[in-house]
Steps between C-alpha positions, in 0.01 A plus 500: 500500500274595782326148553584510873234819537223224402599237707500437822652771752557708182103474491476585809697811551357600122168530690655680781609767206146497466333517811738729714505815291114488476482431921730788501272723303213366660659618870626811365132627424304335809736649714491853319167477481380426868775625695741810350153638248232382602253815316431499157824478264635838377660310238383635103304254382728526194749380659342218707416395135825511355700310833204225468554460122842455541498251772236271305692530187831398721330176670304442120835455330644307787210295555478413085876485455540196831214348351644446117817452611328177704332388202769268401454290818191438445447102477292528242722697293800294599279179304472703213907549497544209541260336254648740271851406507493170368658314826374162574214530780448203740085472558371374824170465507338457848155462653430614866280282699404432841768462678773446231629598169522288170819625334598378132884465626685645801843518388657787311777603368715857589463798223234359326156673432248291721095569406262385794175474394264434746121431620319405787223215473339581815494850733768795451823371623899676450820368317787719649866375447787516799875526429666283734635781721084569541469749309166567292562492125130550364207369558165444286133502590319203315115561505229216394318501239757759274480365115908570480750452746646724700898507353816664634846472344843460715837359446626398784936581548535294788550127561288366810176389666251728437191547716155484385225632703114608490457863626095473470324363784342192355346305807614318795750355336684823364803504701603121339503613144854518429715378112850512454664595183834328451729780293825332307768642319507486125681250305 
């Protein structure tokens, strides 16, 4: 129901929630304190104590509540959904290496489960997917010498010519590595 506040603007203006009321706050008692009281507080300590309890128990709550209500965008997560639900996963299994990628297949089919599993045989290099209107989908770090692959699930909604790109500066020959993924409709 509230997906949009985890993803993209909605992210955005949930950290503005965030940020603004605690900048305002922030302001509020710089300002009070070096310019309209600038002497010790006459303030009860009492009730310092009870305003400042308050306002950490406020941004706690917040602060816990955003947080587990994100949870279930969490790729990780999201693999274990999907992994539990029984649909059909596609694995592609791909190695990273100078200046290139290895991919098992690089066509896919639209609302299936895809699992990319991926390594790199030589330095620290990215796998980050593009939709064809350039936007980033997700991307993956693949680090040598790992004993599993680094995996992300994603089913793909969209037909097209998808992108592939390493995010990791590699060597000289960084700005070349570049895949395509070829999405299809399902039969």
């Amino acid at each position: 129901m509230l997906d949009f506040l985890f993803t993209g603007w909605g992210a955005f203006w949930m950290m503005l929630f965030m940020v603004v009321p605690f900048g305002l706050m922030f302001h509020y008692v710089i300002r009070r304190k070096s310019v309209v009281e600038p002497g010790p507080s006459a303030t009860p300590r009492s009730r310092l104590a009870r305003i400042e309890g308050v306002w950490l128990a406020v941004v706690f709550v917040v602060f816990v509540g955003v947080n587990l209500a994100s949870l279930r965008f969490m790729p990780t997560l999201a693999a274990t959904r999907v992994a539990a639900s029984g649909a059909p996963v596609q694995e592609i299994n791909l190695t990273a290496k100078s200046w290139g990628y290895d991919l098992s297949s690089r066509q896919i089919e639209t609302g299936r489960p895809v699992r990319f599993a991926g390594k790199s045989s030589d330095t620290q290099h990215g796998f980050a997917v593009y939709h064809p209107d350039g936007r980033l989908l997700f991307t993956m770090m693949l680090i040598p010498g790992l004993n599993r692959p680094t995996t992300l699930v994603h089913t793909f909604t969209e037909p097209g010519k998808y992108k592939v790109r390493c995010l990791e500066y590699c060597g000289i020959a960084h700005h070349g590595m570049m895949d395509e993924l070829t999405v299809v409709k399902a039969n």
